[in-house]
N, C-alpha and C positions, 0 to 999 in steps of 0.2 A: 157352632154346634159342637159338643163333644161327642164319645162314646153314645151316650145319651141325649145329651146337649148341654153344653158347659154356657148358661146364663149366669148374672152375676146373682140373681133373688128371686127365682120366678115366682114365691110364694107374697114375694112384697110388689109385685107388678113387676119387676127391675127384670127385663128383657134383653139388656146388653151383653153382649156375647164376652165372654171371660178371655183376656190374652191367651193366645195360644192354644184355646182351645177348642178351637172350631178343626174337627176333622172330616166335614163333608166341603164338597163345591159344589156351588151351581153352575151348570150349565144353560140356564134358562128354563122357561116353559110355555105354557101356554092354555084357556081356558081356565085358569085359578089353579093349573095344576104346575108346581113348582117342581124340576127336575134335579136330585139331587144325586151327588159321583163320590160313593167312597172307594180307593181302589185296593184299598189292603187293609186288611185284620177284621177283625168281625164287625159288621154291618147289621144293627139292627134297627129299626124305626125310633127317631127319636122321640122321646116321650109330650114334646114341649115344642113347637112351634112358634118361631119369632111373631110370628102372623096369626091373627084371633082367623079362625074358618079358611085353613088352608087346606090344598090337599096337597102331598108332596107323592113322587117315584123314585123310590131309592131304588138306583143301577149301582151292581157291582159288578167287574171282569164282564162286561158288555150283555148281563141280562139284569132283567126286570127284579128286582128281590121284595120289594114290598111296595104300597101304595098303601099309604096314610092319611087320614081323618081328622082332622081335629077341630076342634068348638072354640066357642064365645072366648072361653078362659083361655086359650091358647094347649089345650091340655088335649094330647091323643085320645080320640072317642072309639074311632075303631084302627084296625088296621089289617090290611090282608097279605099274607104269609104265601109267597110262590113258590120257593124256591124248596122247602121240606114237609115233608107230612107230620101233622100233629094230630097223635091217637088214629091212623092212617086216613084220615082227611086230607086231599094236597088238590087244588090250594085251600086253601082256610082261613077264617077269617076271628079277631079276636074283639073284645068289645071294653074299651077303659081298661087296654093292659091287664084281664083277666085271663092268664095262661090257665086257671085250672080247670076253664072249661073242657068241652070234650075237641073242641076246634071246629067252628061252623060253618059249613060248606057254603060256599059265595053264592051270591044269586045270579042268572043269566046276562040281568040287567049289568053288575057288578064283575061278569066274567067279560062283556062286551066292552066297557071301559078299559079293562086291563089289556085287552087287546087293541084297543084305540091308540093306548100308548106305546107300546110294544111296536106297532104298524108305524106309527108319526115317527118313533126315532130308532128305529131300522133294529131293534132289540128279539133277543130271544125270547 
């Protein structure tokens, strides 16, 4: 995965990760939820998921930064935003990579999830 995620064609199916440029790690997961560790430069959800209907935790410097959605296509559906306030929303959640929304505040349902993970691997 790169910046965003460095596949070789995601638009031709080609899911293969580009040399050199995968800057996430996994550390494992668990319940379909894929834990992934960027530990420097800016972290944002990749857009593209090697995996059609994953959901991934991006940890950075030992918290929780985002938790990702993604569909059929392998393509980010939603994803929710912890770590800053958008339009003072925090946390907030966005929907197909649509920042220009207003930033839509998580559901209970969707705040207890992120706590689930937060709790399993010892995270702020």
């Amino acid at each position: 995965m790169g910046s965003r995620i460095s596949f070789k064609n995601v638009h031709a199916g080609n899911f293969t990760f580009v040399d050199g440029g995968k800057t996430f790690r996994s550390i494992g997961g668990f319940d379909n939820v894929k834990i992934l560790v960027r530990d420097s430069g800016s972290v944002k959800a990749p857009e593209f998921s090697h995996t059609a209907n994953r959901i991934y935790a991006i940890v950075q410097g030992g918290e929780l930064k985002h938790r990702a959605y993604y569909d059929e296509n392998h393509k980010q559906a939603v994803v929710i935003d912890l770590r800053h306030k958008h339009r003072g929303v925090q946390p907030h959640k966005h929907i197909y990579l649509n920042h220009s929304d207003n930033g839509i505040a998580i559901s209970e349902k969707e705040r207890a999830l992120v706590n689930e993970i937060k709790e399993r691997l010892g995270l702020q």
